[in-house]
Structure formats: C-alpha cells, structure tokens
N, C-alpha and C positions, 0 to 999 in steps of 0.2 A: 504494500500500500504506500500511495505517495500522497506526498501533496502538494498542490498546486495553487501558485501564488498569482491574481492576479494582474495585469502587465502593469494596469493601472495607479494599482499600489505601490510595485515594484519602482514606476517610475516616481510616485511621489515620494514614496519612504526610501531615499536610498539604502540600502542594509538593512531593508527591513527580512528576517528569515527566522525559519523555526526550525529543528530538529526532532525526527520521530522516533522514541524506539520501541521494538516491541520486545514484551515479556510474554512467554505462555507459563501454560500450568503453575500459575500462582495459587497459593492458598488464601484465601482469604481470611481473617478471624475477627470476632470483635476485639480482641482487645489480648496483647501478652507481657507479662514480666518484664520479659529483658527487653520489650521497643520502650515500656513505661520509664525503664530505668534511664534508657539513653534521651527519654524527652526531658528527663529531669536535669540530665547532664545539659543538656542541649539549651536548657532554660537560664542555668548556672554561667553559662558560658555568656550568653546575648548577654546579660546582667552587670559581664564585666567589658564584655567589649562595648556597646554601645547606651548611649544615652536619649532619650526622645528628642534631645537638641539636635545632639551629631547625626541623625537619621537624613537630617535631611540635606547635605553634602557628601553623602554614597553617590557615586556617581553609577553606578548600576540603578539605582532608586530615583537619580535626576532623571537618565535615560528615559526610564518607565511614565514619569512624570509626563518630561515632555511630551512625550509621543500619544499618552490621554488629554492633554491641552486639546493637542493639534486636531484629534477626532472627537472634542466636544465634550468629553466625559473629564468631569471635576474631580482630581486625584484625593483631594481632599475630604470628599464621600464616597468617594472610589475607589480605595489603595489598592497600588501594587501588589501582588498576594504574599511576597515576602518579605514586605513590609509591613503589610495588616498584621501578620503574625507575631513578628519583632514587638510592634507596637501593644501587641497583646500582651507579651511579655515584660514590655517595663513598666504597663498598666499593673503588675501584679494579679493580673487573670493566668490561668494556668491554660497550659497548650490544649487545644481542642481534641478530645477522644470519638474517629468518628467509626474505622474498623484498620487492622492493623495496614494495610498497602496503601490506603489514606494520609493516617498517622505518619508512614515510612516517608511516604513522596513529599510534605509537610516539612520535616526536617534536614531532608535536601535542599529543598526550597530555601530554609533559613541559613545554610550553610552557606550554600552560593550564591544568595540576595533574586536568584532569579524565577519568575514565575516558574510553574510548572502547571499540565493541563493532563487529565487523565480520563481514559476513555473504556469500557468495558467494548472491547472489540468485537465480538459475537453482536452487537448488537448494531457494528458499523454495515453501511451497505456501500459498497463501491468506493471509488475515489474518495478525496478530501481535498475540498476547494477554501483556499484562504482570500477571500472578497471585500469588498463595500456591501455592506445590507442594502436591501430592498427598503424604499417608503412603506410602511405597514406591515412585513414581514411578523409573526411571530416567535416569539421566542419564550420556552419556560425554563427555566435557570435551577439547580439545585437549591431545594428548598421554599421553593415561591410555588403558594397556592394557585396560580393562574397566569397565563403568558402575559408578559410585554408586551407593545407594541414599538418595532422600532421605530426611529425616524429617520433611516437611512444615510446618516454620516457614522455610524460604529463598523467595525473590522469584527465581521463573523466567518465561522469557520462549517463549511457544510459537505456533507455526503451528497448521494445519488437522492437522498429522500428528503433529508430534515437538516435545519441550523443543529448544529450539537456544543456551539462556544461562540459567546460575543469576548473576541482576542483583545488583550491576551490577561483576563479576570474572569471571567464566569463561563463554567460548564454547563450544557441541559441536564436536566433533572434526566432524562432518558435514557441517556448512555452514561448515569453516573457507574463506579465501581460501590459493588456491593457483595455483601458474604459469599453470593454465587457466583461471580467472577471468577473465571477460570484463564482468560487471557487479556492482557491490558494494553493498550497503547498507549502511550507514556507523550507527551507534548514538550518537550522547551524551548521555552517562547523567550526570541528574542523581539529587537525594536532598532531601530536606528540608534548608534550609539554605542553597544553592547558589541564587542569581539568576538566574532567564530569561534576563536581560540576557547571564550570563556565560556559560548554558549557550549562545544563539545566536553570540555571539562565537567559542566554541569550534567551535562547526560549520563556522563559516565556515574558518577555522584548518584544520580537518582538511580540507576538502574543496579551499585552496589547495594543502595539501602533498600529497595525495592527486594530483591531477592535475599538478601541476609533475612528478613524480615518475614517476608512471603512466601521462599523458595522459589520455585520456576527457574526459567532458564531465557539468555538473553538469543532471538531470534537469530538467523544469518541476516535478515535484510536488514537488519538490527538499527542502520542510523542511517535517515533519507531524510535529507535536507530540502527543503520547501526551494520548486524552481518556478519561474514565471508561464503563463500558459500561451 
C-alpha cells in the first residue's frame, strides 16, 4: 500500500511527506505492566527535559504549528499530537491509557516530538490518497458522536471509500486500532520543515515500540514514503 500525495499540495507544501509502515500480527491488549512502567519513565523524563515555556521553540512543534496556521486550523485548540501529550504531562494529568499499541505508538510520538497516525489495516480499502478536503465532505474523528462537516481548506487522508484522517491530528473513529487488530499501518507524519532524516528515525522509533509492546512483525514493504500523483 502506498500513498499518494496530491500534486497540488506537493507544490504548495514544499517537503511536505509522510512515511508508512506496516506491522502484522500485533497483539493487541488493554492495558500491560511493563508499557505502564515505561509510560511512567516516559512521564519522569518530559518533567525534566521540558517546561510548558520551552515547548514552544521545539522546532519540530514550530514546524507542526506553522503548517496548521497555513491550513486554517488554530494550533492552539489544535495541538500537534506530541505536543498535546507533553503538554499533558507538565499539566500533571497522567498519560492516557487507551489499549497497549495505542499507548506504545503515544510514546514514540513523545520521544521524537513527531505526530504519528495509526490505522487498523483490515479495515483499509485500496490506495491512500493524501488531498485538500472536499466543501462538505464528512468526516467522524475518534471519539466524536457524529461527523464534521468540513470546509475544504484541511489536509485529509482517504482510501478507495472513506476520509480515514484530517492530517496530520485526527484519525476516523472507523479504522481506529482496537483489541481486535490484528494488522496496523503505522502513519509518520511529516510537514514542511521537518527532515526525512528525522521523519525515518521516527518510524523506526515507532515500529520498535510498537512490537516490543504488541509483538508482530515489521512488513517487507515496510517504509513507502508519500509521492505526488
């Protein structure tokens, strides 16, 4: 599976790209031991590196910034997702328990400041096209009783059938990962700004803590970077 960037973005977003990888035969769990212990380290650590001051000269997190200016979305009711997290953590809220390859790909995320998007693959149909939304398109998002309507300046991310991500912060509730996941595709989402270099670093990143975690095993077609269509 690939995915395809459309030209139009390509040409406004210089740099703009994402990297996919796939995991099969994950396990899914609610909830283990040893990821609880490592969110606790994980928690200890953000505590000392960062401050809710210094959050916002990360230049991974300006990146992310910018780039929801530019398509209309206020980062400020909108964070970047590994930054909402961070920001969780020096709130003194504890990391979010939602099942363990959730949890796993979360503190990836915090690790390497960089979004990540996760997808229960069984449930994808065909390609994946990275676009400008449609005027009135729908969209239901994890967690939201009932769809959006967009207003067609947001970057969403769709199959043969349905939007499945307005990029690069919110998944559909449809293809979220859950207990019965059995194979995932993994998203890291870059943006203009952000280095190739750093977005493959982070894949790698997600896909050891995804499997230490999960088990499964990392695919052969394993890392296909987002090309223009």
């Amino acid at each position: 599976m690939f995915l395809d960037i459309q030209a139009e973005l390509k040409d406004r977003f210089l740099g703009l790209q994402a990297i996919m990888k796939h995991v099969e035969d994950v396990s899914v769990e609610k909830k283990k031991a040893e990821l609880e212990l490592s969110k606790r380290e994980t928690v200890e650590e953000v505590r000392r590196i960062y401050t809710l001051e210094t959050l916002r000269d990360v230049p991974i997190f300006r990146a992310y910034r910018d780039f929801f200016w530019h398509i209309g979305i206020d980062p400020t009711k909108n964070r970047p997702a590994a930054e909402a997290l961070i920001r969780r953590v020096l709130s003194g809220k504890p990391l979010p328990t939602i099942n363990t390859l959730v949890d796993a790909y979360n503190l990836a995320s915090i690790k390497t400041c960089i979004s990540v998007g996760a997808f229960d693959a069984d449930v994808l149909k065909g390609g994946l096209v990275l676009r400008k939304a449609k005027s009135g398109e729908e969209f239901r998002g994890i967690g939201m009783e009932k769809p959006m309507r967009l207003k067609g300046n947001e970057i969403v991310i769709s199959d043969e059938e349905k939007l499945i991500a307005v990029y690069p912060y919110r998944d559909a509730d449809e293809t979220k990962i859950t207990l019965n996941t059995k194979n995932v595709l993994l998203l890291v989402c870059g943006v203009p700004g952000i280095n190739e270099d750093v977005l493959k670093n982070a894949g790698r990143i997600v896909v050891d803590h995804v499997t230490k975690f999960c088990g499964g095993r990392e695919t052969q077609n394993g890392e296909n970077q987002g090309h223009p269509l």
